[in-house]
N, C-alpha and C positions, 0 to 999 in steps of 0.2 A: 683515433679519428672518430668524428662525430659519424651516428651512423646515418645511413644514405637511403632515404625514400623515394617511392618510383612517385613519378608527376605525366600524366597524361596528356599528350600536346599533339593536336593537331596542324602540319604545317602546310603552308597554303599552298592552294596552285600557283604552281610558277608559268608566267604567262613567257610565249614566245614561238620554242621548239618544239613541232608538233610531228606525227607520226603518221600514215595511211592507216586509216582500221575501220574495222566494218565492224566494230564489237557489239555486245550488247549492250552492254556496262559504259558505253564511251557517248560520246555527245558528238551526234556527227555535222557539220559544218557545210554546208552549202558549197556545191560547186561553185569553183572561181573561174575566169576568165582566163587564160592568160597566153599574150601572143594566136587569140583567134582560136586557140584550144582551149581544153578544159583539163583544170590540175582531180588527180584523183580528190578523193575526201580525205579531211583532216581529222584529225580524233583530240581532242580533248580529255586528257584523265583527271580522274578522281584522288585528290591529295587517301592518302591511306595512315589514318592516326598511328602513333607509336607510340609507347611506353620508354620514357628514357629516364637516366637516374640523373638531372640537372643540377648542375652543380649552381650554387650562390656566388658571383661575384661583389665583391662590397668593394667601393674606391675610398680609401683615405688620401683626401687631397689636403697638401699643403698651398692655403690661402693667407700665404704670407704679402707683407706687402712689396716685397720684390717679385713674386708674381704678375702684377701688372704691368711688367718691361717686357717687353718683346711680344707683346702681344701672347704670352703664354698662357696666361690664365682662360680667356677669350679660345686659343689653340685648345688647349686639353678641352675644356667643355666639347669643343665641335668635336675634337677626335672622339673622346668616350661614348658622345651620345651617337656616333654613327656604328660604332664596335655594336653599341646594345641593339641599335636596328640590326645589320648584318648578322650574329647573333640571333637575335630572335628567338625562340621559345628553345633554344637549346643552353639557357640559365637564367638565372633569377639577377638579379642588380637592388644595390642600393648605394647608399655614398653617406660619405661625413669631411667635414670642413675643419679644419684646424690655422690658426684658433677661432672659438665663436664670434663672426662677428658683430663688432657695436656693445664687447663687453670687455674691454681691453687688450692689452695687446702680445696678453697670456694667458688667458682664458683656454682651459682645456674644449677641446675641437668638440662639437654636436654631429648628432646624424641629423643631413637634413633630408635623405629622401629613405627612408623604408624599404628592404627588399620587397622587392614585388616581382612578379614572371617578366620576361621578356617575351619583347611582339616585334614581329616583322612589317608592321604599319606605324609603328615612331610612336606609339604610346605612351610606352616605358622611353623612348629618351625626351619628349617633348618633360615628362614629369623631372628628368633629371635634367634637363636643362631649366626648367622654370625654378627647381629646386639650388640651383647655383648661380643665381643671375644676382651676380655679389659684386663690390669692388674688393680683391683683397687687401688686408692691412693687420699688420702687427705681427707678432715674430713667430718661433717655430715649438710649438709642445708636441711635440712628437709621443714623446713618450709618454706621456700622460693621455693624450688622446687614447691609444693601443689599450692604454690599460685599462680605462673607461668604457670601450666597445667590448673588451673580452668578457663580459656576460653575456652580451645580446650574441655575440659572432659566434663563440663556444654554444649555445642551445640551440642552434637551426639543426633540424634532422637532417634537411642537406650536406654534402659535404659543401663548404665552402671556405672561400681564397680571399682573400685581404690581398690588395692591389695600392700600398706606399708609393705615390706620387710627391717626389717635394724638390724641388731648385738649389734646396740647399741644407744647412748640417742643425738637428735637433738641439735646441738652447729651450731657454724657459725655464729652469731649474734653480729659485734662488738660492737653495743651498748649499749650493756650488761654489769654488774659487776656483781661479783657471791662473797662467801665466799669459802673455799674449798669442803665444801660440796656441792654446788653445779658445779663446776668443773669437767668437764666430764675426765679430764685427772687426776684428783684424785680418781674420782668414778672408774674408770677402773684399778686403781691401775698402771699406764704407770712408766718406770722405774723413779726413781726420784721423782714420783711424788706421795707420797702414800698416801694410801686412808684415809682420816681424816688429810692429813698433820703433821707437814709441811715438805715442803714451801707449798704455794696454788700457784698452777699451773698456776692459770687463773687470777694471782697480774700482772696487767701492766707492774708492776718494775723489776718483776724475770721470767714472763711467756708469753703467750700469748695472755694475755688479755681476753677480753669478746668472743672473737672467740672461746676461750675453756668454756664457760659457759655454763649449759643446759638450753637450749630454749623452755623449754616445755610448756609456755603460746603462745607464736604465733602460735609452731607449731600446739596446738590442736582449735587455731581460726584458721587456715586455713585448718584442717579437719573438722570444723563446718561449715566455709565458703562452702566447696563442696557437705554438705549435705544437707543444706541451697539449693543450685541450685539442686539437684535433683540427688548425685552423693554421694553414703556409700563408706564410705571405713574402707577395712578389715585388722586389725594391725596384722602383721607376728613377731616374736621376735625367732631372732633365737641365736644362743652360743654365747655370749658375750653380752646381753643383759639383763641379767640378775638384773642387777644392778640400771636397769631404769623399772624395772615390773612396779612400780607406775604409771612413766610418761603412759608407755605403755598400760596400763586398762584405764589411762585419754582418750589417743587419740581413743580409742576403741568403748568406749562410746559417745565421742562428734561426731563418724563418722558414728554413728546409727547401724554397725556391729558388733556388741560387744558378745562374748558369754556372754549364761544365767548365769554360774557361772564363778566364779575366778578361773584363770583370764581370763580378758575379751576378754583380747587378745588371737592370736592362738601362744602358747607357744611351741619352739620347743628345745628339751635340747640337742641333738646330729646333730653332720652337716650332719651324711650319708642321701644318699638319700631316700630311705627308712622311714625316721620322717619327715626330708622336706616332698616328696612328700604324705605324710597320712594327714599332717596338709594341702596342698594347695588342694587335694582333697576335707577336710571336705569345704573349702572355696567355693572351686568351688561348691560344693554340695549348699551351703547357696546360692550361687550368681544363677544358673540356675535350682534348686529343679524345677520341674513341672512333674506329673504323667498323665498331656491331652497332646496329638499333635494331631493337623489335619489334616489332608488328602487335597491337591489340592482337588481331584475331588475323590465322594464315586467310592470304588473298585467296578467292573464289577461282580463280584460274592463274595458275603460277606463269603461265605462256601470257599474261597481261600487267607486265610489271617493269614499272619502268623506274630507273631513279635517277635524277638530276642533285649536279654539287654545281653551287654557288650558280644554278638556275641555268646550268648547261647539261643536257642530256648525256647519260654517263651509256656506253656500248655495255653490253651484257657479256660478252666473251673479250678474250685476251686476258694477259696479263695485268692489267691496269683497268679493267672492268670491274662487276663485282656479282656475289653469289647470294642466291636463297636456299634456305633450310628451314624450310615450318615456316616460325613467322622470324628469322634470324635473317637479316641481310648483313654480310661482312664486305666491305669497300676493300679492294687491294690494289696493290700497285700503285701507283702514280696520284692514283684517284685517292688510294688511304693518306698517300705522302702528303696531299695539297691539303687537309685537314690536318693534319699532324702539325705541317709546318705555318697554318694559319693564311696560306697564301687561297683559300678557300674556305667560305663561312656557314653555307647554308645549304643544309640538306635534305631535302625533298622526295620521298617515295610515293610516287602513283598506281594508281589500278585503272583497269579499263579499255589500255590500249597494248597491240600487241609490244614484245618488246623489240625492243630500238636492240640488232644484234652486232 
């Protein structure tokens, strides 16, 4: 594994649930009115910086042009860029396109947006969205793509996770000969070209040759290759994909992200966003699970410590509460679950106000 450097991140206040406190440290808010009474005072805390080891997420998107059906292409962007909001400075982001477009329709894929941090004000996804405002078109280099980012992916001190987005099964390889079975413009059933043959799509003499072949031994050496350097990657299979499940549990497992049961990959059957964004959740959940964050420096009064997951205030006691030690908060219970399982994104520790018990 590449090694893993700490990154300093302050996360913000989270506006909403507020507390009675008469603190020092706390910003007290003006009596309200309410029903002819008056509610006590509310308190306001102080986000409290933490030191976490944030991992890089990088998306390899397939912008093929069967992409542009079902409105998936258009789906994934929304899904991703609302993950990197949610998300927020609990990992870095960057993405790459395959294949490049506007330089044929096998052109190994580019990065078009650079790891950068992630922010909880849309920063990082307005830049990955303006970075993808593409039509897709042209076919599938998978593997060549992979192999091309594994310089940049293998040298981030971060750990970080390659996130394989594609509709359908890795061709681009003219070196290749295939029978029609393996002919990905047979497997898809493309007009003319139907599945079992004939003709076979990918005959020199009537088709496109080995560029329509599925490549699915390079491409899962070059998913082994980046796990090999210290860099999982998590295979996405979303509508039209269906047809390469096989190849897609290969690359799943040769990229050490693989789920426990079949399939291994993260299977998505519908394009709304809505199943997109549950499956890039569960991922993101696998890629940054952790229920400890540190504290810079321990809080000035441990009785003024509050913390909120996914912008709801978390109780300090029970079982599904959670604890301090120094500057060590460990989330348990319930509370750890809902990170673990992604069904919770953003985590918040304040000072200031007494704790919510």
């Amino acid at each position: 594994m590449t090694g893993v450097s700490q990154v300093v991140w302050t996360l913000a206040v989270v506006a909403g649930t507020v507390v009675a406190c008469g603190a020092r440290t706390g910003l007290l808010v003006p009596l309200d009115t309410v029903d002819g009474g008056l509610t006590p005072p509310a308190c306001v805390g102080t986000a409290l910086p933490l030191d976490t080891n944030a991992p890089n997420l990088y998306f390899v998107l397939d912008g093929s042009t069967s992409m542009q059906e079902e409105s998936k292409w258009t789906n994934v962007r929304s899904s991703v860029a609302t993950l990197i909001t949610q998300l927020g400075p609990r990992a870095g982001f960057g993405a790459a396109v395959f294949p490049t477009q506007g330089e044929g329709a096998c052109t190994t894929g580019t990065e078009v947006m650079p790891v950068q941090p992630g922010d909880s004000q849309g920063v990082a996804a307005a830049v990955f969205l303006a970075s993808t405002a593409l039509t897709p078109k042209g076919g599938t280099p998978t593997a060549a793509t992979l192999a091309a980012l594994l310089p940049e992916l293998s040298a981030f001190p971060q750990l970080t996770f390659a996130i394989l987005a594609t509709d359908g099964g890795p061709n681009c390889d003219a070196a290749l000969s295939c029978g029609v079975d393996d002919c990905t413009s047979n497997m898809d059933g493309t007009p003319g070209c139907p599945t079992g043959g004939p003709p076979n799509c990918c005959d020199p003499a009537t088709g496109v040759g080995g560029l329509g072949c599925l490549d699915a031994t390079q491409t899962a050496q070059a998913v082994s290759a980046l796990l090999a350097a210290g860099v999982e990657t998590f295979v996405m299979g979303i509508p039209g994909s269906a047809p390469y499940a096989a190849v897609l549990d290969q690359l799943a497992m040769a990229g050490g992200a693989a789920r426990a049961t079949e399939p291994y990959y993260y299977q998505v059957d519908t394009s709304d966003t809505g199943a997109l964004g549950a499956a890039l959740a569960q991922i993101a959940a696998q890629a940054t699970a952790s229920c400890t964050f540190t504290l810079t420096t321990a809080p000035t009064d441990p009785g003024e410590v509050n913390v909120y997951v996914g912008g709801t205030v978390v109780p300090h006691d029970g079982g599904n509460g959670w604890s301090l030690q120094g500057t060590k908060v460990t989330l348990e219970g319930a509370t750890c679950n809902a990170i673990e399982t992604g069904s919770a994104m953003s985590v918040t520790v304040e000072g200031g106000c007494p704790t919510v018990m």
